[in-house]
N, C-alpha and C positions, 0 to 999 in steps of 0.2 A: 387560521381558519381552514375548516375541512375545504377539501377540493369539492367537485358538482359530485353528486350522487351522480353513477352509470342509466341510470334507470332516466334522469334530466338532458341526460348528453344525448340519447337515440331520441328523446324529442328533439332536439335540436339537430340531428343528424335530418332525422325524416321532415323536417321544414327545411332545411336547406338554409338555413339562419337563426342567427340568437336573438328571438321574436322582445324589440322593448316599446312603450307608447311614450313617444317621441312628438317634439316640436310643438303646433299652438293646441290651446284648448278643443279648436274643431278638430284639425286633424289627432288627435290622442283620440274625441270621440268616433271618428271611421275607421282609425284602429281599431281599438274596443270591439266595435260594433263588427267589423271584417273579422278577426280575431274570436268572438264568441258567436257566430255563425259557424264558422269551419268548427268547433269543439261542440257546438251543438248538436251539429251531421254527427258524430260518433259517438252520440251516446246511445247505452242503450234504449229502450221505451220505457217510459216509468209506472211504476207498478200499480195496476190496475187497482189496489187494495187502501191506495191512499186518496180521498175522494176529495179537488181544489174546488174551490170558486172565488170569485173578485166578487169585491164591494167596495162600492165609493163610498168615505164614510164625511166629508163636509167635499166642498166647493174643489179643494186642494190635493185631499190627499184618496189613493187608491190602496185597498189592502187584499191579501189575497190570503185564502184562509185553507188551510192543509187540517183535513182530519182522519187519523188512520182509523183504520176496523175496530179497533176498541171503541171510536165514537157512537158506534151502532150499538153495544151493548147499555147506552145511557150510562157510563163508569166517565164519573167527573175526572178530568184529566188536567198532568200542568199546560202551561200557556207559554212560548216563548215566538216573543216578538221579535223578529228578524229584521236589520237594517241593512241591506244588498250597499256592496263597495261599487267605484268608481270614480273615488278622487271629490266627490261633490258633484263632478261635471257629468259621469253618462257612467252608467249601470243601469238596471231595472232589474224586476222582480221577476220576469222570465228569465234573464241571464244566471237567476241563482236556484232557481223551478228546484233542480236535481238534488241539492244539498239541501234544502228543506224537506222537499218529500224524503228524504232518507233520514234526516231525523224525527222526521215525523212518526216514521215509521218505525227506526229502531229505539226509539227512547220510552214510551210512545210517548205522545204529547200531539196537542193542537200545535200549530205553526201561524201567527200572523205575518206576515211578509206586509213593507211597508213601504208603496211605489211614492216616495216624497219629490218635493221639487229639485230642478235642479239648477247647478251653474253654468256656464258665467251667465246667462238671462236672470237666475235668481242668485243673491249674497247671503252669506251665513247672517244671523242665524235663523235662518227662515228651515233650512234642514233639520236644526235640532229643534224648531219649534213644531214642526210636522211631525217630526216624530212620537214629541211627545206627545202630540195629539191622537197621534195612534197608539200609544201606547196606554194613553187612560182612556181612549175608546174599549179596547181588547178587554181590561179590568173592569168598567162599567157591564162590558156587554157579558161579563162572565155567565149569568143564567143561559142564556140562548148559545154561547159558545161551549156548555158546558164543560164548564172548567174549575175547577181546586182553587180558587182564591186564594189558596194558603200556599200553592206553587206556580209563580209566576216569576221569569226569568227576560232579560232582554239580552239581543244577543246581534251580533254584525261579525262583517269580513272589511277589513281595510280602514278606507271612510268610515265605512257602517260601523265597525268594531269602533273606530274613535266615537261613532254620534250613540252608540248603547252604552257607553261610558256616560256620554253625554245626559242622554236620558235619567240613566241613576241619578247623577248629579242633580238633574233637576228634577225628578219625583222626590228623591230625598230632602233637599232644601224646600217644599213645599210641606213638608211636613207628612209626607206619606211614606215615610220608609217603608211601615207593615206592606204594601202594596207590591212591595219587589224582594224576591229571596236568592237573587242569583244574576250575574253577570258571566254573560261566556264572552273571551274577544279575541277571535282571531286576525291576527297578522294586524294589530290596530294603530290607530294615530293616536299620541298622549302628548305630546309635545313637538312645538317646532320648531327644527335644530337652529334659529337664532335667537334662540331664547330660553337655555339651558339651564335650569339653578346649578350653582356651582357644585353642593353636593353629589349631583349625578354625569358631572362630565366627564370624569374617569370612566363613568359604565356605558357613555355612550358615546361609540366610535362608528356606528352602522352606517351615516354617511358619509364618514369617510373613507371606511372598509368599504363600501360597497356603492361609489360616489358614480361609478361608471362601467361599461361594460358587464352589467349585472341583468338580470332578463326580466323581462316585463313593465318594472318601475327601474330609475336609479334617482339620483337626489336630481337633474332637471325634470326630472315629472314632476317629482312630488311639489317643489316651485312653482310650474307650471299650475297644479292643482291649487295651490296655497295663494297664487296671484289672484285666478279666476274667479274666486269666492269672496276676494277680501279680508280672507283672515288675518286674524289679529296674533303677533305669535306670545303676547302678554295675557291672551284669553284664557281664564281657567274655565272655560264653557263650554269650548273649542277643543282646548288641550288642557282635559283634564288631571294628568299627574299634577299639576299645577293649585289642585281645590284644595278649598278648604275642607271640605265634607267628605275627605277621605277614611277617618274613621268611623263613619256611619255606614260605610259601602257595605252590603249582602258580599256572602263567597263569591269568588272569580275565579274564574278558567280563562288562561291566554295563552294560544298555540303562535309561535315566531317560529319562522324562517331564517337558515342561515345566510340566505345570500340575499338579502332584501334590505332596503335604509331604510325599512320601519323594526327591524329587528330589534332595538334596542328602546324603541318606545314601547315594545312590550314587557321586555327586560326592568328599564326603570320602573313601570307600571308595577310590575309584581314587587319589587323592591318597597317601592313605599306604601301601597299594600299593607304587606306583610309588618312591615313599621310602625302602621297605622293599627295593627292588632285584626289586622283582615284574615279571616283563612282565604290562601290562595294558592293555585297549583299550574304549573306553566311546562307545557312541551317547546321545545325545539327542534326542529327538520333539519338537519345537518345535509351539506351538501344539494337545500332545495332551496329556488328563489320563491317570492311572495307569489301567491294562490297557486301551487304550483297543481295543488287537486282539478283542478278543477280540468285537468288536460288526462281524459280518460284512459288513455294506454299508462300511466303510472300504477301499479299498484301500491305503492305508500300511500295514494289517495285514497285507500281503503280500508287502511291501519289509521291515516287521519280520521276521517270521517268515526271510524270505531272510538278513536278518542276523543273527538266531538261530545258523541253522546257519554260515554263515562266523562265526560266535564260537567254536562247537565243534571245528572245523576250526581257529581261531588257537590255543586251548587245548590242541589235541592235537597242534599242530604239523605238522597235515598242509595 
């Protein structure tokens, strides 16, 4: 394994520690929650040119909608529904504002952002089912969000990354494949590690290589998350590498991190994919742990982000 990228170590110099979300599902969330405040404070303002608003769209779920300056010209645009990380238990759709307005902005495209419930108060799959309800909301409401019907993608970090897996999974199995042309999933959940098929144990070592002492998550988080919720690690709903209906998936884009225990659920992901007769295209961050963008003094978070949207761009086949 590469050592930390330099550009990782002066974060961790200038915190004065190697920042990880540790211990019960509450404290991980005033982690979180302390953690994307102080990276809040450093960003910069975001560009006046990408115009948000929220809407509640049932009882449940909240969605918040990013349309860049091309939306003023009435130029029907794609649609990519965004699932925000946080283990299940705490994220929101302000914690990820920044990364959607930029692709919003550089791809262009609408942005759905998708505030669903969360855990330990709620158990799976009540996450993948909110999703999917925002996610055939966004596709209904295509006239008023003017949007390309024929380009719509769903897309997450972390969590999210497993629950827009998830999504596909179950837009697809309802018989609506035409409805979805792309998957993007960053740094995502596919499987969990007690519940391997033996085909992919060999490719997947990530928490082992990176069981401890790894920043932000290491494999007690991810526990911790996987307790809180209930999950099942037999669930191919959950943890999708595990579906049946992986040869019907739309192209995928999946960016991993080197020093992260979800590294190789994206690793397997692309694997059977590609097995499966998927086109699919996978970066790796050598020397970065999971979300490491999101911590504004990196500039690899800027080279990510650029290949974000060239994922959406390979997904949509533009």
């Amino acid at each position: 394994m590469a050592d930390y990228d330099p550009e990782w170590l002066e974060v961790e110099k200038a915190l004065g520690t190697r920042p990880v979300l540790s211990g019960t599902a509450e404290e991980i969330t005033e982690q979180y929650n302390g953690l994307g405040a102080m990276l809040a404070s450093q960003m910069p303002p975001p560009d006046p040119s990408v115009k948000a608003r929220d809407e509640k769209i049932d009882e449940n779920v909240k969605v918040r909608i990013y349309q860049p300056k091309e939306a003023a010209n009435d130029e029907k645009l794609p649609v990519g529904v965004f699932i925000h990380g946080g283990g299940y238990i705490t994220g929101s759709i302000d914690a990820e504002d920044p990364l959607c307005r930029l692709v919003a902005q550089h791809t262009p495209c609408i942005v759905v952002s998708v505030e669903y419930r969360l855990g330990p108060k709620h158990k799976l799959p009540v996450m993948i089912d909110d999703c999917v309800t925002a996610y055939n909301w966004a596709w209904n409401e295509a006239e008023k969000l003017q949007a390309d019907q024929h380009k719509y993608f769903v897309w997450g970090g972390s969590a999210g990354g497993g629950l827009a897996f998830s999504v596909a999974n179950k837009v697809i199995e309802a018989g609506k494949s035409n409805h979805i042309q792309g998957i993007v999933a960053l740094t995502p959940v596919t499987l969990h590690p007690e519940y391997v098929p033996e085909e992919y144990k060999s490719m997947y070592t990530a928490y082992s290589d990176n069981a401890k002492d790894v920043p932000i998550i290491d494999a007690a988080s991810m526990k911790t998350f996987y307790d809180a919720v209930d999950a099942k690690p037999e669930d191919p709903y959950t943890f999708t590498a595990l579906s049946k209906n992986l040869k019907d998936f739309p192209p995928t884009y999946i960016a991993t991190c080197d020093k992260d225990p979800l590294r190789d659920d994206g690793k397997v992901m692309e694997y059977a994919l590609k097995k499966a007769g998927v086109k699919t295209n996978l970066d790796n961050y050598l020397g970065f742990p999971h979300y490491f963008w999101t911590f504004p003094s990196i500039k690899k978070g800027q080279t990510f982000v650029q290949n974000v949207v060239k994922g959406v761009h390979f997904v949509l086949g533009s």
